[in-house]
N, C-alpha and C positions, 0 to 999 in steps of 0.2 A: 842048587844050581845058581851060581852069582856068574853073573855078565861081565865085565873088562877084566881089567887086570887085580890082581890081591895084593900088589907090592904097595903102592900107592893108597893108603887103607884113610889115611886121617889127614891127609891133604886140606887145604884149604884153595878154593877155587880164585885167585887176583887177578884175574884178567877177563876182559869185558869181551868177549866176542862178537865181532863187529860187523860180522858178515852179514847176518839178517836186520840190520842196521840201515846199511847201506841197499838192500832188496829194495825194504822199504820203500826208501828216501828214491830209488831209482823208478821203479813202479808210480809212486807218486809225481813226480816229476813227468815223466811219460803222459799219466792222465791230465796233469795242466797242460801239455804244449798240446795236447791233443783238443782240451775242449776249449781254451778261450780265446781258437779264430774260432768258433763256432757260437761263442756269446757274444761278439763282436757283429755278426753278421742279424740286421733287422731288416722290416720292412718298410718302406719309404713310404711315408702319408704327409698327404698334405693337408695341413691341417686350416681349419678357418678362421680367418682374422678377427677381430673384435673388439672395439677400444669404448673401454668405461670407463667413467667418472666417479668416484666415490664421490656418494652423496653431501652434501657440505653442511646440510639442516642442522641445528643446533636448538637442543630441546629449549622450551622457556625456564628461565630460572624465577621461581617465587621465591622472597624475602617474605618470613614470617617471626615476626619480632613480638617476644612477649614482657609487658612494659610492667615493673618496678608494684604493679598492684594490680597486676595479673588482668589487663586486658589486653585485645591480641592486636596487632597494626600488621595489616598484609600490603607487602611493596610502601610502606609508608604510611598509609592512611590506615585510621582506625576501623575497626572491623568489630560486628558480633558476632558469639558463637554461631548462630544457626545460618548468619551469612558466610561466616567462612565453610563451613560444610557444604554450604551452595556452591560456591567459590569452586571452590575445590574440588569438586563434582565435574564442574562442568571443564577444568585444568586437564584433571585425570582424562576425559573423555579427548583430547587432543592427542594429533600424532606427531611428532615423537611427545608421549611424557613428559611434562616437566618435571623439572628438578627442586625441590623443596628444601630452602637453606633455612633450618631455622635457629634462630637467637634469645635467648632469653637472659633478661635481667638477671643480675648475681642474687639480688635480695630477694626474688619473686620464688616462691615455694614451688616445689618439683611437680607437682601434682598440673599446674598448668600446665608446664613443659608435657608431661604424658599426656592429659586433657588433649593437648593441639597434635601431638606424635598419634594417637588412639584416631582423632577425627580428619588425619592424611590419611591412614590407613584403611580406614573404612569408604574414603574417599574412593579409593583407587592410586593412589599416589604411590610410587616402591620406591623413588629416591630420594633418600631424605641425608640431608648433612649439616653438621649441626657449627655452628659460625662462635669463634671466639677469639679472643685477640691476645695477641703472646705479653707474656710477663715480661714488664721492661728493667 
């Protein structure tokens, strides 16, 4: 029992039938015009005014310079270890944090540099950024 016709057996189908196409596209259509007065329509609030100032505080910045035979100078002045870990303690405990720029000599061996980066941290100090000066 085969359904349509037997004359037409190996046809090949070229043409796009367009009609459930256009259903679609009509259907669809229909549902935008219908819902977006419907998203357009809110409720009125009034809402309450309020004018801030971002805050303008600007954390302190420490200069901590390590000199050419590895001793440390904080903001200029020379420093010992167990004072700058004082220092630095009592830095840390300020609001906002300061900011810890620190510089070391080209000939002064790494281990200071880590030495004074090891005793910000244990400080409390989380910003640290490190100062050099561009190749001329």
């Amino acid at each position: 029992m085969a359904f349509g016709t037997q004359d037409d057996t190996d046809e090949v189908m070229n043409e796009i039938n367009m009609t459930p196409l256009v259903d679609v596209m009509l259907v669809l259509l229909i549902i935008f015009i219908i819902t977006v007065p419907v998203m357009k329509h809110s409720v009125s609030v009034d809402l309450p005014r309020a004018s801030v100032q971002p805050e303008q505080v600007k954390p302190e910045t420490l200069r901590l310079s390590v000199q050419a035979d590895g001793s440390y100078a904080l903001d200029g002045s020379a420093i010992s270890d167990d004072a700058l870990a004082d220092r630095l303690q009592r830095a840390a405990a300020q609001t906002p944090p300061p900011e810890l720029h620190l510089s070391g000599d080209k000939s002064v061996r790494y281990e200071r540099v880590a030495q004074a980066m090891a005793t910000a941290q244990r400080a409390g100090i989380r910003k640290i950024g490190f100062v050099t000066e561009p190749k001329e």
